[in-house]
Each structure stands twice: as structure tokens, then as C-alpha cells.
C-alpha positions as CSV (number, residue, x, y, z in Angstrom):
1,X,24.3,5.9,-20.0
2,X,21.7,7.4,-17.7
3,X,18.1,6.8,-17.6
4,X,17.3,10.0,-19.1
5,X,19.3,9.1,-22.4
6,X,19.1,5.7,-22.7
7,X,16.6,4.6,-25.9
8,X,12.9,4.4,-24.8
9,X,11.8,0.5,-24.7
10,X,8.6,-0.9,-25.4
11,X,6.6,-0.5,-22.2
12,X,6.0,-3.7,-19.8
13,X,2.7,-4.6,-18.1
14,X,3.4,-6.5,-14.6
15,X,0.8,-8.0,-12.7
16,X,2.0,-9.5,-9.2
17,X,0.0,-12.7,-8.5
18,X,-1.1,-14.3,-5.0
19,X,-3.1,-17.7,-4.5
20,X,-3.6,-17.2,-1.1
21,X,-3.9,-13.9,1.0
22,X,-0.9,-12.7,3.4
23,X,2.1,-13.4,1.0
24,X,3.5,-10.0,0.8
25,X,3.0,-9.6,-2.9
26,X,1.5,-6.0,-2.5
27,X,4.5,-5.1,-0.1
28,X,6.6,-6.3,-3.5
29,X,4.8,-4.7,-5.5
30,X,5.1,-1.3,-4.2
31,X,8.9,-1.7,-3.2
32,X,9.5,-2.7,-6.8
33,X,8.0,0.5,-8.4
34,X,9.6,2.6,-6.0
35,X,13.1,0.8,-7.1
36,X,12.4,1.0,-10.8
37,X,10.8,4.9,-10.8
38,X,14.0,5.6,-8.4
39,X,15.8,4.0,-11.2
40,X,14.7,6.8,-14.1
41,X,11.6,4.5,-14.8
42,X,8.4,6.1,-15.3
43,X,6.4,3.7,-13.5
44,X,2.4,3.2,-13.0
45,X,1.1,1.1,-10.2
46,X,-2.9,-0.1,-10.5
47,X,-4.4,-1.7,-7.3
48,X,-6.7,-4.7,-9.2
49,X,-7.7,-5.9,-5.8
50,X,-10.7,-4.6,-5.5
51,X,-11.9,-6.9,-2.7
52,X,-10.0,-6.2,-0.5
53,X,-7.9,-3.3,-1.4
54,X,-4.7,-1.7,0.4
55,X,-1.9,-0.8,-2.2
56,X,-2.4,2.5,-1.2
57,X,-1.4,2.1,2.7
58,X,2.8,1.4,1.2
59,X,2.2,5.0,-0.9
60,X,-0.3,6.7,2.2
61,X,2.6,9.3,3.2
62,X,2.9,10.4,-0.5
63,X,-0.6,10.8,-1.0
64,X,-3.0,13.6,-1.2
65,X,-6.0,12.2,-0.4
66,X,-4.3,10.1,1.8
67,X,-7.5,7.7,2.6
68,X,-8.9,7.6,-0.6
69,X,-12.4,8.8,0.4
70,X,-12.1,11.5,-2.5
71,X,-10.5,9.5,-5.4
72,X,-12.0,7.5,-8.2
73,X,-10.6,4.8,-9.2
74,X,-11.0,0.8,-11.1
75,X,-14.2,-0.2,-10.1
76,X,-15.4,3.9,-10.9
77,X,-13.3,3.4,-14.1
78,X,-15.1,-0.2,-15.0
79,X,-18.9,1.0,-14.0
80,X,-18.6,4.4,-16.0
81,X,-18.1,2.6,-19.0
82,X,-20.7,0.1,-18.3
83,X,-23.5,3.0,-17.7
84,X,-22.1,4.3,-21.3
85,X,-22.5,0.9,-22.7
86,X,-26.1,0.1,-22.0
87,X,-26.8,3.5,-23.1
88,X,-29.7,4.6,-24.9
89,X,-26.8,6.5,-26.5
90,X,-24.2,5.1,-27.7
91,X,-24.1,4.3,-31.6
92,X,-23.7,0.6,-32.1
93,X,-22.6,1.8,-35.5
94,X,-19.5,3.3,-34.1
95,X,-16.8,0.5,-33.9
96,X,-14.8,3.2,-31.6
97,X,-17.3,4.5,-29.7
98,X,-15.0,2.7,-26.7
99,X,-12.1,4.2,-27.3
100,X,-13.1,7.9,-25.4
101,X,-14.0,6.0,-22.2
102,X,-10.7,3.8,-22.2
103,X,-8.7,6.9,-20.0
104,X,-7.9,4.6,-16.9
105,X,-5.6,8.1,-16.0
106,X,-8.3,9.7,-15.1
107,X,-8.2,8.1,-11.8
108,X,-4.7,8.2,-11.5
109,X,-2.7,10.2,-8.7
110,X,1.1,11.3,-8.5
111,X,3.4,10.0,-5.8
112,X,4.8,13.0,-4.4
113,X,8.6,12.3,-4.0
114,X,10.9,13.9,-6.7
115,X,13.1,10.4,-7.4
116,X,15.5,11.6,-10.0
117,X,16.9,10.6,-13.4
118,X,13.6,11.4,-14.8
119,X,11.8,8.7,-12.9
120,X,8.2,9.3,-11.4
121,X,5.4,7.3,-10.0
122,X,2.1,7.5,-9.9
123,X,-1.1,5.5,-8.2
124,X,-4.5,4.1,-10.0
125,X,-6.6,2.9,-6.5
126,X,-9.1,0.1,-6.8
127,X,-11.8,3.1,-6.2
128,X,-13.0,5.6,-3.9
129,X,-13.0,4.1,-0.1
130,X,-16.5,5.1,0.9
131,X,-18.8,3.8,2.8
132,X,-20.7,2.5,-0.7
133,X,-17.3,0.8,-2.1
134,X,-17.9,-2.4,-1.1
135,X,-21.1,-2.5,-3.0
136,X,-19.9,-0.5,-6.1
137,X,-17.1,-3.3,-5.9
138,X,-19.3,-7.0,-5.2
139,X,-22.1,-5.9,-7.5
140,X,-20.0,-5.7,-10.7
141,X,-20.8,-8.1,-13.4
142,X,-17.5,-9.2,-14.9
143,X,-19.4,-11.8,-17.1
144,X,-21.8,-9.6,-18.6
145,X,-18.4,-6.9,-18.7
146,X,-16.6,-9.2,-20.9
147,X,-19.0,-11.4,-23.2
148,X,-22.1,-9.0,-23.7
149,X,-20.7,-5.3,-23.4
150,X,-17.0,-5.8,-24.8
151,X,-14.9,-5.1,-21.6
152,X,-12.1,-7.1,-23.2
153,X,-11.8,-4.5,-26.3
154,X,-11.2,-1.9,-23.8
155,X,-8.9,-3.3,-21.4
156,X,-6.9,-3.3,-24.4
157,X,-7.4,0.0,-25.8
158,X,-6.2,0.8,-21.6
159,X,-3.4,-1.3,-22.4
160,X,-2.3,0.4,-25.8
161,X,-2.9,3.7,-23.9
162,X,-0.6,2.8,-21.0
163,X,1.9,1.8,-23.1
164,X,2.9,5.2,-24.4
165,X,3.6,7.0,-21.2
166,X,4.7,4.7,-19.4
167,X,7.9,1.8,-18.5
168,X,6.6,-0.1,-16.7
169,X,2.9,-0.6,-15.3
170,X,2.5,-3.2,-12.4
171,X,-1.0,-4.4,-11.2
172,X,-1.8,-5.7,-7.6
173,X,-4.1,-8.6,-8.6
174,X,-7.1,-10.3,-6.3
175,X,-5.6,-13.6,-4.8
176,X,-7.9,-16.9,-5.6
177,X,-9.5,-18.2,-8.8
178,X,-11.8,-15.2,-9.9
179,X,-13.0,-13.0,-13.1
180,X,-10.4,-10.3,-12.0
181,X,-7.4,-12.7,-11.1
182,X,-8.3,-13.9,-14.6
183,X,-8.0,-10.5,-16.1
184,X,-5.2,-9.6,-14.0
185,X,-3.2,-12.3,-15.0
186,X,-3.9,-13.5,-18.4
187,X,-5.4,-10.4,-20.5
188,X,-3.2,-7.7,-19.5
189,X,0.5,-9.0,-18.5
190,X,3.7,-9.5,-20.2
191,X,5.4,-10.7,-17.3
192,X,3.6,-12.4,-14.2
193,X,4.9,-12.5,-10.9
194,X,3.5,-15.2,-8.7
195,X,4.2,-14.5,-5.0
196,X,4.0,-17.8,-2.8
197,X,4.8,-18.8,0.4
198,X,6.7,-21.9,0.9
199,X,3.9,-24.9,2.1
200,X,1.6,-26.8,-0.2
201,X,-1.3,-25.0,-0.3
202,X,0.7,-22.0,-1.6
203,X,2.6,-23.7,-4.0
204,X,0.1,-25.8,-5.6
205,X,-2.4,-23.1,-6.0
206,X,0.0,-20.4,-7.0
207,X,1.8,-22.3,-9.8
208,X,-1.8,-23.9,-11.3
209,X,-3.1,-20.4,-11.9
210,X,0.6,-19.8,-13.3
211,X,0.6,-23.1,-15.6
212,X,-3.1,-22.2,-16.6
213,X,-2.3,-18.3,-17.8
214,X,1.2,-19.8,-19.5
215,X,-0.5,-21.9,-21.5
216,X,-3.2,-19.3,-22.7
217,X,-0.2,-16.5,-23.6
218,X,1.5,-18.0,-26.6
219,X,1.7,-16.7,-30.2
220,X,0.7,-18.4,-33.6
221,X,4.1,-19.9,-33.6
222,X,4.4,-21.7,-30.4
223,X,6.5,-18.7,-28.5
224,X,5.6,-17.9,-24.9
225,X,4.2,-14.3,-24.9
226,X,4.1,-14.2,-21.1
227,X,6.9,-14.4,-18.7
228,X,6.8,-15.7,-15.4
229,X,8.4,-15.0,-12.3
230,X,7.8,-17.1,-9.3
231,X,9.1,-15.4,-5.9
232,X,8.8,-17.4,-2.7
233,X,8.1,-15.2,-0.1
234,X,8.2,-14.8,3.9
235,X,11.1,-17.5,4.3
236,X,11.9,-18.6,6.9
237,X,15.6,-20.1,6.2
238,X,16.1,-21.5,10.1
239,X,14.3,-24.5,9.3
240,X,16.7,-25.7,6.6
241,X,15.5,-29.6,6.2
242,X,12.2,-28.2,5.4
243,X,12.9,-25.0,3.4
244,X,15.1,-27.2,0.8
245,X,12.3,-30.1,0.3
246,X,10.0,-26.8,0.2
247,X,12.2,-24.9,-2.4
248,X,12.4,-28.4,-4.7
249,X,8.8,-28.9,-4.8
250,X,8.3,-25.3,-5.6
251,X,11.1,-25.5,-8.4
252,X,9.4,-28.7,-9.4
253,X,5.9,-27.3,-9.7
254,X,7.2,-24.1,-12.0
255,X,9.1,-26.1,-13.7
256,X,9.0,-25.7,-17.8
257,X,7.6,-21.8,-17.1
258,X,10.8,-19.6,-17.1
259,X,12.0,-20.3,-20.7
260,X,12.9,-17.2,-21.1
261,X,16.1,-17.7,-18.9
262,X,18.8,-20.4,-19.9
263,X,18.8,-23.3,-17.3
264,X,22.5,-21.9,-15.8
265,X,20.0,-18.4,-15.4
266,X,17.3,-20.1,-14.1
267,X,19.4,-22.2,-11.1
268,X,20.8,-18.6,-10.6
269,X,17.5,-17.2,-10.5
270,X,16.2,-19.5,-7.9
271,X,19.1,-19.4,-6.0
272,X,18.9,-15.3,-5.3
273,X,14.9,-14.8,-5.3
274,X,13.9,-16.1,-2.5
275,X,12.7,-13.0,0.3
276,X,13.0,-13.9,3.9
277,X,10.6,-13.0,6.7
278,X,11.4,-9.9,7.9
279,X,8.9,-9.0,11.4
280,X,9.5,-5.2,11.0
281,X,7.4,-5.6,7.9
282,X,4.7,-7.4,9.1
283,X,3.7,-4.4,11.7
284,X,4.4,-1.2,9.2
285,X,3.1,-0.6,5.5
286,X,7.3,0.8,5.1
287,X,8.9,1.0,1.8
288,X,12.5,-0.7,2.7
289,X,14.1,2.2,0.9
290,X,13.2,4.4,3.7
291,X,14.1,1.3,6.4
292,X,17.1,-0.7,5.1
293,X,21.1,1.0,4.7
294,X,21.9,0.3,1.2
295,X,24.7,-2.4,0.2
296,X,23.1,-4.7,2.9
297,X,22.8,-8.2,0.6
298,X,20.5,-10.4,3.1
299,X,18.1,-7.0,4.0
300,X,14.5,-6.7,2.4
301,X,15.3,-3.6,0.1
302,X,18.5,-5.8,-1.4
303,X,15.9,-8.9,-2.7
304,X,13.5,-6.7,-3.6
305,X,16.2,-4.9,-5.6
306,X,17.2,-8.6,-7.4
307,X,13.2,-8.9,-7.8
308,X,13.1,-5.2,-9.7
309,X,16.0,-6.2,-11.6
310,X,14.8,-9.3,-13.1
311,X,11.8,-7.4,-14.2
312,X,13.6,-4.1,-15.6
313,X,15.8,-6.7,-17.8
314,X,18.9,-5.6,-15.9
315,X,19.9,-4.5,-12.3
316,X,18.1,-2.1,-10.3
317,X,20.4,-1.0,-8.0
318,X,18.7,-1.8,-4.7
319,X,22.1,1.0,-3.2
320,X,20.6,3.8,-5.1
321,X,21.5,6.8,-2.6
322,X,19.2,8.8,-0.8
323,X,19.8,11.9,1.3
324,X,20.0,11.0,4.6
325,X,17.6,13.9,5.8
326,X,15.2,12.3,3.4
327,X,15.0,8.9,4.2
328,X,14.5,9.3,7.6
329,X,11.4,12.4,7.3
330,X,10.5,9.6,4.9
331,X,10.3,6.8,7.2
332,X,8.8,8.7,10.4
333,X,6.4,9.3,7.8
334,X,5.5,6.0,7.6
335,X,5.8,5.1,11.5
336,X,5.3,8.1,13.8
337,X,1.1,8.1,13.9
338,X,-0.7,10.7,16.4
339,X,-4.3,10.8,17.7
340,X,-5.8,12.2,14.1
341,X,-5.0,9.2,13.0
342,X,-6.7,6.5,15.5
343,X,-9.8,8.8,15.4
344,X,-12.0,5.8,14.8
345,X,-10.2,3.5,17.6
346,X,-10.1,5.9,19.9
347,X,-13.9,6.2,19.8
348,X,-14.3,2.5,19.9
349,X,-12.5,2.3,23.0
350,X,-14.8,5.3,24.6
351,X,-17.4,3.1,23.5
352,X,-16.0,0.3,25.8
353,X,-15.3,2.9,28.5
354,X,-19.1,3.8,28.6
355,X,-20.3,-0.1,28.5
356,X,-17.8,-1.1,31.4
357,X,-19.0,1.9,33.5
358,X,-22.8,0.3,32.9
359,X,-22.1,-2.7,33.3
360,X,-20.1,-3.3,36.1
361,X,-20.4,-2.4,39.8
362,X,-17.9,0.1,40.8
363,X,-15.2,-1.2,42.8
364,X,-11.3,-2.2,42.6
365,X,-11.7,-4.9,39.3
366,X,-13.5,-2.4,37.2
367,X,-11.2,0.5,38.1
368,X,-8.2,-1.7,37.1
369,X,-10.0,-2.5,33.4
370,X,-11.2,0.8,33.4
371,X,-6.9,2.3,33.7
372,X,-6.1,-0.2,31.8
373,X,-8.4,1.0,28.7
374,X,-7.2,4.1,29.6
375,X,-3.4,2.9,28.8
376,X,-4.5,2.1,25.5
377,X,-5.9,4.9,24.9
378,X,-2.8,6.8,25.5
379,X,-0.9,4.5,23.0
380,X,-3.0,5.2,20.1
381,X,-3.2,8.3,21.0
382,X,0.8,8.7,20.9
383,X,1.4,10.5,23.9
384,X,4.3,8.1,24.6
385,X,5.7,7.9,21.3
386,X,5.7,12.0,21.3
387,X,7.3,12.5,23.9
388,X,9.7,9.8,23.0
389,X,10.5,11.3,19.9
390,X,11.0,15.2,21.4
391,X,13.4,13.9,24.2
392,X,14.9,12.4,21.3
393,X,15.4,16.2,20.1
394,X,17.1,16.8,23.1
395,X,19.6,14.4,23.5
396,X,20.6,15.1,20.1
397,X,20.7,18.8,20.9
398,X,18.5,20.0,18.5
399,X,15.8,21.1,20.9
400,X,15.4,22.2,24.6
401,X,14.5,20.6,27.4
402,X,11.0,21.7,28.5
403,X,10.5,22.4,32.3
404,X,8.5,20.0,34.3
405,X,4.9,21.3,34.3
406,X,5.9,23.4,31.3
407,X,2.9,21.9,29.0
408,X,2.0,19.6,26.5
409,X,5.8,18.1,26.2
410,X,6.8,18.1,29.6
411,X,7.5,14.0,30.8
412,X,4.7,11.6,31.3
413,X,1.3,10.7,30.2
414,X,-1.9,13.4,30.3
415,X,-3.8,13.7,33.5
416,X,-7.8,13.6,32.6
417,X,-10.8,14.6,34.6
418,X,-14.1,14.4,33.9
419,X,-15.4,16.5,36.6
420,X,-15.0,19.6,34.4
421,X,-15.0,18.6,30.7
422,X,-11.3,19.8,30.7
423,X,-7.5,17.1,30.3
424,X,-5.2,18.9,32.4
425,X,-1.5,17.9,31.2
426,X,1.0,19.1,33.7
427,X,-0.6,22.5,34.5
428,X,-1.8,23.2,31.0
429,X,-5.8,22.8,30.3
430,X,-7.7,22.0,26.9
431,X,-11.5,22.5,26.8
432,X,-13.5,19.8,24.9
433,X,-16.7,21.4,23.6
434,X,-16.8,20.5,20.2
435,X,-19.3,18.2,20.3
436,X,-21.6,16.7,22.9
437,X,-19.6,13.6,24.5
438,X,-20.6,10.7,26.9
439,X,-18.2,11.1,29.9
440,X,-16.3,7.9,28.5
441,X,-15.7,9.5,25.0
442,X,-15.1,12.8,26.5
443,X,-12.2,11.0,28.8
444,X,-11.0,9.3,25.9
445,X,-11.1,12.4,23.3
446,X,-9.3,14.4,25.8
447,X,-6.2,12.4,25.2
448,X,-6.8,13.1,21.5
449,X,-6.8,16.7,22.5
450,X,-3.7,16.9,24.1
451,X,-1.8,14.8,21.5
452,X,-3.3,17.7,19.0
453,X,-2.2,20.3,21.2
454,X,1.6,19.3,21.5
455,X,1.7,18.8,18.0
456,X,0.3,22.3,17.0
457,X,3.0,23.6,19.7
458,X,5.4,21.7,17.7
459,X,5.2,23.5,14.2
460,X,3.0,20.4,12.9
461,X,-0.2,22.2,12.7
462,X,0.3,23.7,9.2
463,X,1.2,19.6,7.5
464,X,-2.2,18.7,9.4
465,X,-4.1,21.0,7.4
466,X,-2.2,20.6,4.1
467,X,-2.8,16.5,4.7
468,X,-6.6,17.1,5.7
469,X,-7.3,19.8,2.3
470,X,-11.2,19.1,1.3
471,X,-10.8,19.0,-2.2
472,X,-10.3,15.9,-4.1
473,X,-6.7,15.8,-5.9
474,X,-6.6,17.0,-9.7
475,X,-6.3,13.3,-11.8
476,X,-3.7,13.0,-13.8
477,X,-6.0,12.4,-17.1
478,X,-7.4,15.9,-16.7
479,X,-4.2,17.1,-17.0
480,X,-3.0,15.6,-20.1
């Protein structure tokens, strides 16, 4: 039976839970809903942390508005029904009155990738990442949300909505002891995963907050309402004296919370969870579906496979097949970057240009700082990595070979001058008059420049502009 035909189940809200910072749980998170939606599921993904925000970077090649700066999204959802409350206007006879501004899906975005068996995926951000977010964000009162304006009969009404067009709904929460960990991880879940990393501080903290929700999410009757799923994460399983007395304190400290597996399940269960430290994912927000070869048991797409199984109720196959083509556009999505996207950097670094020129007396030390800036530069601004990646093209004899001197793709790294507000590249010249630049920024543009240009003279001119569209993406509320 296929996704598609199966019986509809009741819907599950997932919150994925951190004590501590730098765990990895929104890495799970993200590699779990993109298991589960390839499995058939229709799956909604919410990023709760709104302090410090960055679901969106594991979904960023998928996206639209691929920095957010255009889309609405939890905090805009929580403060426009705030302003409505304290209203002059609303009618405090009108029990309901909540119910029109409970539409979280109006700040919801689709995951463009078509995943099969029905499944799809789509994104609520913690809120629009301008330069006023952090404000919007810190100066929210969750106190006066919940006990004075009724936030709690909403979130519930968001809950009930949810519910009905979705499988499965997983929430990033904020790590710590706060009002939105507290709403994260009591009000709205029916399963909790606690993501913890294998030393004391971790543990202790993770499964408190754990214990503490547990106890609060039980019916009339006695029966747990809430399940809980703790996942140590980042292993590291060469120092084996120290990961068992780890893993026993862990089961030790959890112990009594995963009733809803028999005790031969549960020593399965902590047997199989555990996911190892992996470096490739500590540099790269990469979805292991587009990184790891299926059928690979020890690799980081397998465990999080086991993770999106215990959750789904079943097995998520963590083999499910992908195109070839597809996984790797997909994961040079993810790790080939050009100058458009170290804009910010690359000014920075002009910035330092300009200062060491000021600063220092000319001479041999500040040349050598000064080229060594320079070599930076050139990474960020992917000059290397470009023309890696076309004499990759020709080996493989799908492109070739440019002539020495040829232009933008011809072997080596840009020549600049400053003398004439021009980057020559191996014969071929690109004016920089857009703006007026310092001599440091101009140096350091023009390798931004000629990135651009051997991109556009590589057919990737047209995806720039598609990625870079003005207009803010339709919501998925206003559509339904």
C-alpha cells in the first residue's frame, strides 16, 4: 500500500527540543521532514526559534525568497494578533473573535522539490529577516500573550487548523528554559524530541525540561499524552570507555519517559538512535539525502532515517531513490556559492583592505597582508572553486577546454588593477562603475565582478535573476 492510498491518520505535532545550542537538532529536524514528505507525508516544518533563527539555511536552495527578507512569519504571526487583541475593535462579546486570526499558513512557503507519492513540504520562518527582526522578536510579551490576551486559545485553534492538512508538523524549538521552549514543548506537541549531546550539562538539562513537560501532558486517567524521544547527538564512538558511562547516564536520566515502547523496544531504541559526528555537516547546511548513497547503515541520512521512522510509527526508508541527475544539481545547490553570495564579506574585507593601506607604512609586511587579504578574497569570491568545477566539465567531456587567455574560465585567479577602475582576467576586461568605490572595495568588488561574469558566460545568468525576483512569494494561506 502506497502513501497515496493508505488511510489518512490523525495528524502529529513534533517539536525537536535542545537544552543547549550546537546539538544538531535543527539539522534533524529538517532531514526528518525531508524523509517523511519524500515518504508520501504531507509535512509542515515551523522555525519556533525565534532568537536565533536558521531552519531556513537546510531548505535555502528550495526557497524563493531565499533570505527571508520578504517573508512574514511567527513573530509577524504572534504580533498581528496581539495588535487585533488590544483593539479598540474587537468584540469582547464574540467568544470566536480569535478564530479569523489563527491562519499560521499565511506565512507559510512551499519547498520547491516535487518528492512523489503525494508527499510535499512546506516552511513557516520564525519572521521576516530584516534589519528590525531582532526587535520585532526580543520585545514580544509572552506573559501578557498567554495570561491577559488568550495566546493559549489560539495556539490551539493553530493546532486544530494544522491538523487537517497536514501529517505531520515539526517545530524547531528555542534551546534553554524560556516562554517559547515552554510553548514549544508542552502546549503544542504530541511527541517531543530532545536532541542532546553526550556530557552532563547536556544531559541533565535536556532530560529536566523533558521530565518537566512529561509530567504536565497526561490525561484525566493517568495516560501519558506526550511521547518522548531522546536522540544523543554528535557522537563521537572512538572514545568508547566514556561514550558507554555517557550513554547509561543518559538512559538513566530518561528513564520512566518512553512508555510508549515495551522495555525489549526501548533497549532497541537506544541501541540504533544514537547519530555520530559527522565533520562534512558541521561546515554545510546539506540535507544527507542529497550527500549520503542510500543503503549506507553507519551514514547520517541512514540514522536520521531510524529517527523519521520512530516518529512516522513505522520505517521511513532512509534508501528512498533519487535520480542521480537530481541529487547531485541538488547538492551543488547546497555547496557551490559564488561572489553574489559573500556580497557582505567581500565588503568587509575591502573595508580591511582600506584600513591596512592607512594604517600601515608601505613596504614588504604590508604588501604580504595586503595579498594575503587579497587570497581570501578570491575564495569567497569562488574563483577557485569555478574554475575547479568547469575543468571538472572537461575531464568528464561534457565541456571544452577554453584557451589560455580565452576569458573568464581560462586557468588561474583574476589579475586586478587599480590604476584604471578595470579587473583584467587573462585578456578579458570588466568596468566597475556602478557605484562610487574606495580603491580597496573597488579591488575587492572587481573579483566579484569577474566571478559574475564567468557565470553569466556560463548559462547561469537567467537562475540569478529567477533567485533575486523582487516580489515577495505568494503564502500559502492566500491560496487556500
Amino acid at each position: 500500500m502506497t502513501a497515496e492510498t493508505e488511510p489518512r491518520r490523525s495528524a502529529s505535532i513534533v517539536t525537536f527540543y535542545s537544552y543547549k545550542g550546537g546539538t544538531g537538532r535543527s539539522l534533524a529536524l529538517a532531514n526528518v521532514a525531508w524523509l517523511l514528505a519524500g515518504g508520501g507525508r504531507r509535512v509542515l516544518a515551523i522555525d519556533w526559534d525565534l532568537e536565533a533563527p536558521g531552519l531556513h539555511r537546510y531548505f535555502e536552495p528550495f526557497l524563493a525568497d531565499k533570505t527571508l527578507e520578504r517573508s512574514t512569519g511567527v513573530i509577524d504571526f504572534v504580533r498581528d494578533f496581539t495588535t487585533a487583541a488590544v483593539s479598540a475593535g474587537t468584540n469582547a462579546d464574540d467568544r470566536d473573535w480569535y478564530k479569523e486570526h489563527s491562519n499560521l499558513l499565511a506565512h507559510a512557503v512551499p519547498i520547491k522539490w516535487e518528492f512523489g507519492q503525494g508527499g510535499s513540504l512546506d516552511f513557516v520562518p520564525a519572521g521576516k529577516q530584516d534589519a528590525a527582526y531582532p526587535i520585532r522578536a526580543n520585545s514580544f510579551d509572552w506573559q501578557e500573550f498567554y495570561e491577559r490576551l488568550g495566546g493559549g486559545v489560539l495556539l490551539e485553534a493553530v493546532k486544530q487548523n494544522l491538523r487537517e492538512l497536514y501529517d505531520f508538523i515539526l517545530i524547531d524549538s528555542r534551546t534553554g528554559v524560556s516562554d517559547t521552549s515552554g510553548v514549544c514543548t508542552i502546549q503544542m506537541p504530541d511527541q517531543l524530541v530532545v536532541c542532546f549531546t553526550l556530557n552532563r550539562q547536556s544531559i541533565y538539562g535536556a532530560s529536566a525540561v523533558a521530565r518537566s513537560a512529561f509530567k504536565q501532558r497526561h490525561s484525566s486517567s493517568g495516560t501519558p499524552t506526550l511521547k518522548v524521544w531522546p536522540i544523543p547527538m554528535r557522537v563521537e564512538p572512538s572514545e568508547k570507555d566514556r561514550l558507554e558511562i555517557a550513554y547509561t547516564m543518559a538512559r538513566a536520566r530518561f528513564s520512566g519517559m518512553l512508555r510508549h515502547l515495551t522495555p525489549e523496544q526501548e533497549d532497541k531504541y537506544w541501541g540504533e538512535i544514537g547519530i555520530r559526528y559527522e565533520p562534512y555537516y558541521a561546515y554545510e547546511e546539506v540535507l544527507a539525502s542529497f550527500r549520503d548513497r542510500p543503503r549506507q547503515t553507519a551514514s547520517m541520512l541512514a540514522k536520521m532515517g531510524v529517527v523519521a521512522g520512530y516518529i512516522d510509527g513505522g520505517r521511513v526508508e532512509s534508501h528512498q531513490t533519487m535520480d542521480e541527475v537530481r541529487r547531485s544539481e541538488g547538492l551543488t545547490a547546497f555547496t557551490v556559492r559564488s561572489a553574489t553570495d559573500f556580497i557582505e564579506e567581500l565588503t568587509l574585507l575591502g573595508d580591511e583592505y582600506e584600513a591596512m593601506r592607512q594604517t600601515m607604512a608601505a613596504g614588504p609586511g604590508r604588501t604580504e597582508l595586503m595579498t594575503l587579504l587579497m587570497g581570501r578574497a578570491q575564495v569567497l569570491g569562488g574563483t577557485e572553486r569555478h574554475w575547479r568545477r568547469r575543468r571538472a566539465l572537461v575531464q568528464s567531456g561534457h565541456q571544452r577546454e577554453p584557451h589560455r587567455g580565452s576569458g573568464a574560465c581560462a586557468e588561474g585567479p583574476p589579475a586586478t588593477s587599480r590604476r584604471d577602475g578595470h579587473v583584467g582576467h587573462r585578456g578579458t576586461s570588466i568596468s566597475i562603475r556602478a557605484v562610487p568605490l574606495t580603491p580597496a572595495r573597488a579591488t575587492v568588488a572587481a573579483i566579484a565582478r569577474t566571478q559574475l561574469s564567468a557565470e553569466h558566460s556560463s548559462g547561469d545568468h537567467e537562475s540569478d535573476q529567477q533567485e533575486h525576483h523582487p516580489e515577495r512569494p505568494e503564502p500559502l494561506g492566500a491560496r487556500a
